[in-house]
PAMARNU-674752 format. One record per atom (N, C-alpha, C, O): x, y, z. Coordinates in steps of 0.02 Angstrom, whole numbers. Each point is the difference from the previous one (the first is absolute). Layout:
BEGIN
X,Y,Z
...
//
This chain:
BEGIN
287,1454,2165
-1,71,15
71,26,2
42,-33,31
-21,97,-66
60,13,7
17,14,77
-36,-8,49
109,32,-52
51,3,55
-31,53,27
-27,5,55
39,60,-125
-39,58,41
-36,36,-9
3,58,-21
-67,-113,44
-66,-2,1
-26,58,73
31,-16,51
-86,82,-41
-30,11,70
19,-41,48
22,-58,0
-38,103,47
-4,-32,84
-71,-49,0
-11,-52,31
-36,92,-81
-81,-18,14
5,-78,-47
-33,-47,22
71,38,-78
30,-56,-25
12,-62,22
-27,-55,1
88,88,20
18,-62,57
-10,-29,52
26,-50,25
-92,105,2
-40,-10,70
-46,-71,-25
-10,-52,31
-8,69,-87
-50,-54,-13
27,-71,-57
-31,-30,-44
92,25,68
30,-45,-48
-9,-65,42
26,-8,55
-60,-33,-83
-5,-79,38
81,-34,-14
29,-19,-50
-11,23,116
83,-36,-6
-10,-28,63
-55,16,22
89,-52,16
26,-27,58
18,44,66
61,11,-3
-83,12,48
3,51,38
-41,11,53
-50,-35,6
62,72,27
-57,20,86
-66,2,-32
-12,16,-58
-23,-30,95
-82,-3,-4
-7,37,65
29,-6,54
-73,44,-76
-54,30,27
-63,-4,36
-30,53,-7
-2,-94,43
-81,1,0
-5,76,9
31,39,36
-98,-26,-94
-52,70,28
-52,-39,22
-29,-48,-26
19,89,101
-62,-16,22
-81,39,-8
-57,-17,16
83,69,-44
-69,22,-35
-22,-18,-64
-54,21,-20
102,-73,-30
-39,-22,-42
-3,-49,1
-51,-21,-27
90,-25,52
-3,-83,22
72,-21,-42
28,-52,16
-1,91,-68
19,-30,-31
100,14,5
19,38,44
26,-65,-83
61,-4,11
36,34,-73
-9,-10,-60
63,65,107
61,29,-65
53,-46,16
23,-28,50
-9,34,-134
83,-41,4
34,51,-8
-26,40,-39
101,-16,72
39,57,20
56,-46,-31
11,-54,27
30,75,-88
71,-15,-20
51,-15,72
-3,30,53
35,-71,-66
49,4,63
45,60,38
18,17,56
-12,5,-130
72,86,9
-70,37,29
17,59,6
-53,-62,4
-29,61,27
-60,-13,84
-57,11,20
125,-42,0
-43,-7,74
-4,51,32
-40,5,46
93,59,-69
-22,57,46
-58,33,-18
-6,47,38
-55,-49,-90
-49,11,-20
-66,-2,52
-34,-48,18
29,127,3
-52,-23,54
-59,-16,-23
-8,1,-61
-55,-22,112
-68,-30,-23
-18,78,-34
-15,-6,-59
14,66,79
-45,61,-29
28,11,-70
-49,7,-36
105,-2,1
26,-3,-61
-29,-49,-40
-24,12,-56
24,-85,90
-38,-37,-68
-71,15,6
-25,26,-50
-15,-36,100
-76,29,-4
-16,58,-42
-51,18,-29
114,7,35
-22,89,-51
10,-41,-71
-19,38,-44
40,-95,18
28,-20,-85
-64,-42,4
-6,-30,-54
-36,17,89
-57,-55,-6
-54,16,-25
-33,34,39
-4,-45,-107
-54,24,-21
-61,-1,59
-12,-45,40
-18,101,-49
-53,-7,35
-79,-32,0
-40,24,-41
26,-60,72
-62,-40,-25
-64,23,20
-20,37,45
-6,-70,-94
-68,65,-2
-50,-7,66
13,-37,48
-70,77,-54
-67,1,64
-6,-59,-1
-17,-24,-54
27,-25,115
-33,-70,31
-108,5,-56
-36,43,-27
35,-95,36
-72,-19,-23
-27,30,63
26,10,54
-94,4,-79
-60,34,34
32,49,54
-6,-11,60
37,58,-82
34,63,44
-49,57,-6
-19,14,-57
-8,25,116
-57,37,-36
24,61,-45
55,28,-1
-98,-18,-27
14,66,-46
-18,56,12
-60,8,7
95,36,-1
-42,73,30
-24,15,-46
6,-19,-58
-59,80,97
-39,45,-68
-76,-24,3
-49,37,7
49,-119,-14
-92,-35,-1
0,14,-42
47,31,-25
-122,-51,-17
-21,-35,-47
-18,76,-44
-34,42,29
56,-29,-93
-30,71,-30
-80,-12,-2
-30,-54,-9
5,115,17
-63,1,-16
-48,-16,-69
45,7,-41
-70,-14,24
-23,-22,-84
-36,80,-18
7,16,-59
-40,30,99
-32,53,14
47,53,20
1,3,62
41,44,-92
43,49,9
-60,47,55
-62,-1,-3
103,38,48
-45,57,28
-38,-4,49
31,-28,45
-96,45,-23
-41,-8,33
-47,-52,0
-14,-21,-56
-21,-13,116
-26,-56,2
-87,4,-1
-40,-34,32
27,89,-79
-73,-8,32
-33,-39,-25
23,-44,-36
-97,52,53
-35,-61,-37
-25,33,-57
-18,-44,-40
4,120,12
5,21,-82
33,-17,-32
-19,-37,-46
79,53,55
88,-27,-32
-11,-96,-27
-4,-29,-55
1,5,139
-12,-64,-30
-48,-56,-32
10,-59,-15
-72,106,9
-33,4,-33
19,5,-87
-8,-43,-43
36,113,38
16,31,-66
45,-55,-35
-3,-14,-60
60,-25,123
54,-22,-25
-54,-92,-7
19,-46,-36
-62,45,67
-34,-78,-21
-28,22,-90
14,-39,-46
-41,82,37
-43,-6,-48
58,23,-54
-15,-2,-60
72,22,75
46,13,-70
17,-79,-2
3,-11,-60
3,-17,75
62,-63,16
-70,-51,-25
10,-56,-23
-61,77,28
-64,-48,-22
5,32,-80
16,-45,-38
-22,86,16
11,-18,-75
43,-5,-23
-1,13,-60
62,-33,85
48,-25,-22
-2,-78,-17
20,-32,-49
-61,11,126
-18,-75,-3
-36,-10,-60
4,-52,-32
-42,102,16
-71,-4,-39
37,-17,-86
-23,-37,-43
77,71,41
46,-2,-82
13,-78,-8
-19,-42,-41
59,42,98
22,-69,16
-26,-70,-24
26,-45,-33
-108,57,72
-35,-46,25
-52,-8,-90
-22,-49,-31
20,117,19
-23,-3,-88
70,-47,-77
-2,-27,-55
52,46,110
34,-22,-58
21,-72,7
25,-30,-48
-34,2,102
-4,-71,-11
-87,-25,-25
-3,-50,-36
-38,70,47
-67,11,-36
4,-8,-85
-28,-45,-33
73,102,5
25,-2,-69
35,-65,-30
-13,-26,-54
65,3,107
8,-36,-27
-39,-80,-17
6,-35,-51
-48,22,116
-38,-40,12
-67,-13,-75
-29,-46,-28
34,120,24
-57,11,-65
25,-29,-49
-25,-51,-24
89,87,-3
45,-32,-51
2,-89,-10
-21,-40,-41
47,37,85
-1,-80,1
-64,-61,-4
8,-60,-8
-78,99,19
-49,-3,-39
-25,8,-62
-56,-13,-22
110,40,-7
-26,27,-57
-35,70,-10
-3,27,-55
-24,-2,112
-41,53,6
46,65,-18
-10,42,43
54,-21,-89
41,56,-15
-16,68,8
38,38,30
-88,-21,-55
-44,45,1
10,50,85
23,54,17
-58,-117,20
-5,19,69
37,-1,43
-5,32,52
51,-71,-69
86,-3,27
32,91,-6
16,39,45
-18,-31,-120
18,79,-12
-21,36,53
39,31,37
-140,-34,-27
-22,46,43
10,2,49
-35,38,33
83,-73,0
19,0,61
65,30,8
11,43,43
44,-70,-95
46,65,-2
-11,66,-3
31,43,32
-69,-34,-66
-28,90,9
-20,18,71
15,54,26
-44,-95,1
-34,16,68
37,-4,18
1,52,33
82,-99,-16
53,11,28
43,56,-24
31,35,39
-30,-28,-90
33,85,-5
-36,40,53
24,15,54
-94,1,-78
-25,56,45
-1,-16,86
11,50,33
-20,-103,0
21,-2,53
76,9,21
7,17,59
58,-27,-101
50,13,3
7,89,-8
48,32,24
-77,-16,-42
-4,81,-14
-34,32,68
5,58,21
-42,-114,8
-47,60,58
47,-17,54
23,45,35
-4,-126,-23
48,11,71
47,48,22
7,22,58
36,-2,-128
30,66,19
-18,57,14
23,36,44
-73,-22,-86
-65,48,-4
6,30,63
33,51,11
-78,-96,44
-11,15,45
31,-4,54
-25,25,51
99,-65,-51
49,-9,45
30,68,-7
11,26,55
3,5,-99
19,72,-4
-45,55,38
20,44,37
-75,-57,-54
-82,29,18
23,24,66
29,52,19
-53,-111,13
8,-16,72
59,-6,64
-2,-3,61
50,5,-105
72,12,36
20,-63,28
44,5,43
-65,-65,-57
-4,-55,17
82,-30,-58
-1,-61,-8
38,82,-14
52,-32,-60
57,-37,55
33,17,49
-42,-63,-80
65,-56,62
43,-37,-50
-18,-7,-58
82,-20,84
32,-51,-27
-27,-55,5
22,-41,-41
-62,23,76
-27,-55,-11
-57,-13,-57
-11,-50,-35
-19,106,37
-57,28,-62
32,-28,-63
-22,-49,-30
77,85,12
52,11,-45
23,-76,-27
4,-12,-61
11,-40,112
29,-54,-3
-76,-31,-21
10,-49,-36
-68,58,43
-73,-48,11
-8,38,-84
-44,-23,-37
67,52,24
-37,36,-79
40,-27,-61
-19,-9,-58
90,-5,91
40,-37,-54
0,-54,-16
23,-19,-54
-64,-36,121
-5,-94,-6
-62,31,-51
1,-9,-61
-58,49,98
-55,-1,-47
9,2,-68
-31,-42,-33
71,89,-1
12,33,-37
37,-68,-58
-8,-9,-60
39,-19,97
49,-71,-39
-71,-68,-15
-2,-32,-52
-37,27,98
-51,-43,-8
-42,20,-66
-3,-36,-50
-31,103,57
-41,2,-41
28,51,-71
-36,18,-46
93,-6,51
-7,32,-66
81,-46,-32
14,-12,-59
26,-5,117
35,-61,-38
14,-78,11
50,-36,2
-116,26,4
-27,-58,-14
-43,-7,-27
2,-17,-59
-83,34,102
-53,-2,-39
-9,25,-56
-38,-29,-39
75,102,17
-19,21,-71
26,-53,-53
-39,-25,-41
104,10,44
29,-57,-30
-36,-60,-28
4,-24,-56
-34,8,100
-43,-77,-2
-62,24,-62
-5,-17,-59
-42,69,110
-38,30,-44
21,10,-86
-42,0,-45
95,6,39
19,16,-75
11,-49,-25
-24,-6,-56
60,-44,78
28,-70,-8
-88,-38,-18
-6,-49,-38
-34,72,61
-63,-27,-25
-34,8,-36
-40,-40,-24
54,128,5
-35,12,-64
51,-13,-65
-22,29,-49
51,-46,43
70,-26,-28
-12,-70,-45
19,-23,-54
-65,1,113
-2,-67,-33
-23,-6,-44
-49,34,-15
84,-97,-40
-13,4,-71
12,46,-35
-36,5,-49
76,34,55
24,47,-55
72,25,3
30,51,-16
-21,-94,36
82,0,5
14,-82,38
-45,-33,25
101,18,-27
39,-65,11
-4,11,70
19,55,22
-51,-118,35
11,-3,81
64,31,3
-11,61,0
85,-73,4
61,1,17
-4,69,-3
-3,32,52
2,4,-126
10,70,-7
-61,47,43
3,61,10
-58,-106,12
-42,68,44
44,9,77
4,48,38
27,-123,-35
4,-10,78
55,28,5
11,11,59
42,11,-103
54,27,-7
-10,85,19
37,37,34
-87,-24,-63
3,58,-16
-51,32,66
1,60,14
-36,-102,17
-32,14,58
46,-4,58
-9,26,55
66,-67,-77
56,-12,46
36,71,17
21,21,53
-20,0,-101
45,49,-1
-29,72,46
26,42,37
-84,-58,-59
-51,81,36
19,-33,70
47,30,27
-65,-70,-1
13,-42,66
69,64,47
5,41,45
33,-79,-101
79,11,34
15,59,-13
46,21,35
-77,32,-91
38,78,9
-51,42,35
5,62,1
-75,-108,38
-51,29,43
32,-6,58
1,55,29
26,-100,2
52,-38,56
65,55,-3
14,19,57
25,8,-103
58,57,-11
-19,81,25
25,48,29
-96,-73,-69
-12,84,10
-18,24,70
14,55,21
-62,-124,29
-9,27,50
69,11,41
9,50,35
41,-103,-43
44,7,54
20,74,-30
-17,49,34
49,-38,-93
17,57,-17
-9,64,56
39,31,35
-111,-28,-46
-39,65,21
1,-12,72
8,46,40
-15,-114,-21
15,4,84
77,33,28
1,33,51
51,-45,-84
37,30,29
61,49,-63
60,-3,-15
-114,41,-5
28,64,-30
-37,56,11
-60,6,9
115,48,-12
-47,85,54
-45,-9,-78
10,-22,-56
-77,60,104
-59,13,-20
-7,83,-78
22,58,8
-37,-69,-34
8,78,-54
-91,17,8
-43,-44,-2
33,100,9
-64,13,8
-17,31,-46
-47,37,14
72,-35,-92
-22,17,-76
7,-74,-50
-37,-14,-47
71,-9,62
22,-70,-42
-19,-66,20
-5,-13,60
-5,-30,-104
25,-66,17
53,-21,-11
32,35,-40
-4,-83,60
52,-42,-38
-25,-59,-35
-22,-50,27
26,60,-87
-51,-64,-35
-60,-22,10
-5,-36,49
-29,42,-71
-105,-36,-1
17,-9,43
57,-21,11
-112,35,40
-36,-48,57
-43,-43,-7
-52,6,-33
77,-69,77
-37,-37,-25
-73,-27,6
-31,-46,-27
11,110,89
-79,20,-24
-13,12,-46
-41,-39,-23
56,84,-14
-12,9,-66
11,-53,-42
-46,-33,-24
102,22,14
5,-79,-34
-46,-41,-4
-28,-19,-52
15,0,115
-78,-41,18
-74,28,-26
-41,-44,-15
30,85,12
-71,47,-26
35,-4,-56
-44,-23,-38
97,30,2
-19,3,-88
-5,-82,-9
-42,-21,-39
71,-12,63
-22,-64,-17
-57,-30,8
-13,-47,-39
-25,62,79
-46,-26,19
-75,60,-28
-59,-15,13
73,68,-44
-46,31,-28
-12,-27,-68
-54,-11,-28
129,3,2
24,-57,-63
-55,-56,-21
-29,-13,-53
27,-20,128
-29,-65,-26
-99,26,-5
-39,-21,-43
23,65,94
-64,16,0
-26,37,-41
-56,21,17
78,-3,-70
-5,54,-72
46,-62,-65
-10,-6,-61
41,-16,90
10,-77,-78
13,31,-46
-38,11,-47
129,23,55
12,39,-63
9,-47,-55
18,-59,2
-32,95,-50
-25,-43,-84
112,11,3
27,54,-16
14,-118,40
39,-7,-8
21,-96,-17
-29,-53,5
82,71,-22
28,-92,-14
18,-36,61
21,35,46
-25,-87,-38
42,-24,54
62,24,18
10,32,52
51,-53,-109
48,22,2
25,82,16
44,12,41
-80,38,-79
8,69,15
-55,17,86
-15,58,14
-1,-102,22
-37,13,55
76,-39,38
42,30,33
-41,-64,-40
72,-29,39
43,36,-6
49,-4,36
-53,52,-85
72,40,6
-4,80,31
47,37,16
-103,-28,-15
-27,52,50
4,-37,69
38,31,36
-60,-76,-10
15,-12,73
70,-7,7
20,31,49
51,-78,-98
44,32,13
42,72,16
49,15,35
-82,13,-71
18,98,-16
-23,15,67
43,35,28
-87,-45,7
-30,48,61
42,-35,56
11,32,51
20,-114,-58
27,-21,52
94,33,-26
51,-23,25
-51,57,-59
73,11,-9
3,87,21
50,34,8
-118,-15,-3
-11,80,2
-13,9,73
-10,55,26
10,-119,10
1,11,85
62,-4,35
14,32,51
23,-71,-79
72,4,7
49,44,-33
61,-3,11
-88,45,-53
21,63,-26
42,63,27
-40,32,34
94,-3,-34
6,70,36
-7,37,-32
49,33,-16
-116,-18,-12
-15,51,-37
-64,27,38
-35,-36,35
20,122,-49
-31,18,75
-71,21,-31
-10,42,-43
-31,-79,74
-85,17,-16
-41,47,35
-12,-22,56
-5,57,-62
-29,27,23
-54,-7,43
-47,-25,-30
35,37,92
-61,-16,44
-64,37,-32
-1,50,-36
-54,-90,60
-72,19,-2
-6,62,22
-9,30,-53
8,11,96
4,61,47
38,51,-64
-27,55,6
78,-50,-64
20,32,-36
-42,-10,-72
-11,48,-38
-9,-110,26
-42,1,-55
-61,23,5
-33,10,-51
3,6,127
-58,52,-10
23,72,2
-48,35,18
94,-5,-28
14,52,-10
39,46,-74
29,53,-10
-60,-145,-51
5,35,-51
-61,34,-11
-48,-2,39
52,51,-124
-37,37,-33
-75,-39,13
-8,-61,2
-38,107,5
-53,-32,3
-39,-52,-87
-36,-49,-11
72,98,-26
-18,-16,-96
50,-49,13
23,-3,-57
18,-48,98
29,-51,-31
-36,-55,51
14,-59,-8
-51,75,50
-30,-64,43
-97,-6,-53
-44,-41,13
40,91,-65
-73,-10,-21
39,-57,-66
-30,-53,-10
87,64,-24
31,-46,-44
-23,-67,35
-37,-22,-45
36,-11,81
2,-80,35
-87,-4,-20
-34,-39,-33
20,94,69
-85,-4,2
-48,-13,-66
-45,-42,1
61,84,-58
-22,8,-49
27,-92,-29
-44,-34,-26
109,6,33
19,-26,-23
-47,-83,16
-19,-48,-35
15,70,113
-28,-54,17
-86,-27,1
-27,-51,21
-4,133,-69
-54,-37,-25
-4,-12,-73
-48,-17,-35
125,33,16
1,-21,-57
0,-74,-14
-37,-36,-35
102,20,85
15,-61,-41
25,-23,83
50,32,12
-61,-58,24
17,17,64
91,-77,23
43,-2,44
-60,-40,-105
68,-47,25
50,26,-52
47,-41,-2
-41,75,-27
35,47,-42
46,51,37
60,12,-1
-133,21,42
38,75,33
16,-57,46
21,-39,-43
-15,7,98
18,-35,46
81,-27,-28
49,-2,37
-50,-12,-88
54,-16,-31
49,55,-1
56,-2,24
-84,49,-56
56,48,-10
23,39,85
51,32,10
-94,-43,31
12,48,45
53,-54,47
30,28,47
-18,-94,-56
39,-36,31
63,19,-37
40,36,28
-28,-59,-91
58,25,-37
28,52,28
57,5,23
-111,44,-26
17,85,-17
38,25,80
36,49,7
-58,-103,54
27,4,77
83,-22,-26
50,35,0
-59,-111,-23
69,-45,-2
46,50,-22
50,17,32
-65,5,-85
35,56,-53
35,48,61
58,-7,19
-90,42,1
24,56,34
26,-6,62
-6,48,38
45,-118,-12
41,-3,31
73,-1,-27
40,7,46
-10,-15,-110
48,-8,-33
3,86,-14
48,38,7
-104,-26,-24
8,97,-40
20,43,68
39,47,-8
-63,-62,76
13,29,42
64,-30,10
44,42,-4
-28,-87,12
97,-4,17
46,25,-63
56,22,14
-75,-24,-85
17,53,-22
26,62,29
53,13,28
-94,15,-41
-30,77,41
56,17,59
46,41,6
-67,-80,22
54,19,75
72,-22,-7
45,19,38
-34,-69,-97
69,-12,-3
11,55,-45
35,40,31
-44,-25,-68
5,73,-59
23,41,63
61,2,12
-122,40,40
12,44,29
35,-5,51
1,49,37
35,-101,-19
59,0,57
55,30,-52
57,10,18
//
């Protein structure tokens, strides 16, 4: 240590010199020799401070899981939101269980049923005035189980044989990990109440899993590269539009899907996935133009 090094320096320089016992921590300072006139309150002030002893209580107590009032409607309202949440959950390990039977088909139908139960917990947590952080935290494990995992598997099964094991598991890998991005994402970024930031991966999950229950007349290879595209369009910052704005297009462009879909119905299903993907890139356009 140089010559001229702090006071706070040289306080704590292990050399040969007065010792100290502190008796409130048990333990011993070494004090340089030149500085015996150094009283005890000067070095205690250069002494890091050590943290809360183990089991020190914590003020405040335990947060509530139930924001607000305690009644038994409320907690009521707040059992039966938090029950279809379980219910997504509890379907999407179901899915996968199917999958791994072989049963694909029914694996799917359980992702769908987990979309729509993922759609009502909020539903009615809004409904009811029942919306908690804990809600919030119980919708995102759900949310990682069954639409990035179970959908995954599910695909990884209808997969089979038409493409190489390595390249499905790769590519199921991947939905995995930008399903895993997107939730943390959205967990801790402010909320936009016109946009998304990249597919959700509810959605994600329902096109995949509508995918396998309609058996688009596709290749292996070009079906693997659509589950890559939707896992790269969740990790996306490009801004989608919510459900709540797409019912407030033209009424002559929601009979287009309709007509389409007794036309040819995995066709229009086709195009209307594209035609979403698409118009997250045209909308950041748009807004980068008009800044």
């Amino acid at each position: 240590m140089r010559r001229s090094g702090s006071f706070a320096r040289q306080v704590l320089l292990v050399r040969v010199g007065r010792r100290r016992p502190q008796s409130s921590a048990g333990s011993t300072v070494v004090v340089p020799a030149h500085y015996e006139s150094v009283t005890d309150d000067e070095i205690e002030s250069l002494l890091p401070v050590s943290p809360a002893p183990a089991g020190a209580a914590v003020s405040g107590g335990p947060i509530p899981l139930l924001p607000g009032e305690h009644t038994p409607a409320r907690r009521a309202m707040f059992a039966l939101v938090n029950a279809c949440t379980l219910s997504s959950l509890t379907l999407g390990l179901l899915a996968i269980f199917l999958a791994m039977r072989g049963d694909v088909r029914a694996g799917a139908v359980c992702l769908v049923a987990c979309v729509a139960f993922d759609g009502l917990d909020g539903a009615l947590a809004r409904r009811f005035g029942v919306v908690s952080p804990f809600g919030a935290q119980m919708d995102s494990l759900a949310d990682m189980c069954s639409f990035g995992l179970a959908a995954p598997v599910v695909v990884y099964a209808s997969l089979a044989g038409t493409v190489p094991t390595a390249a499905a598991a790769a590519g199921c890998t991947l939905v995995a990990g930008c399903a895993a991005i997107r939730l943390a994402r959205f967990n801790v970024s402010p909320k936009d109440g016109r946009f998304f930031c990249g597919v959700p991966t509810t959605m994600v999950a329902a096109v995949l899993a509508v995918g396998v229950l309609i058996e688009l007349p596709l290749s292996g290879p070009a079906q693997l590269a659509g589950v890559a595209l939707l896992a790269f369009a969740m990790v996306s910052s490009f801004p989608y539009a919510k459900i709540g704005r797409l019912f407030r297009l033209p009424p002559w462009l929601w009979l287009l899907p309709v007509v389409g879909a007794l036309v040819d119905p995995r066709l229009t299903f086709a195009a209307i996935v594209v035609g979403y993907l698409l118009s997250g890139p045209v909308l950041w356009l748009r807004h980068r133009h008009a800044a």
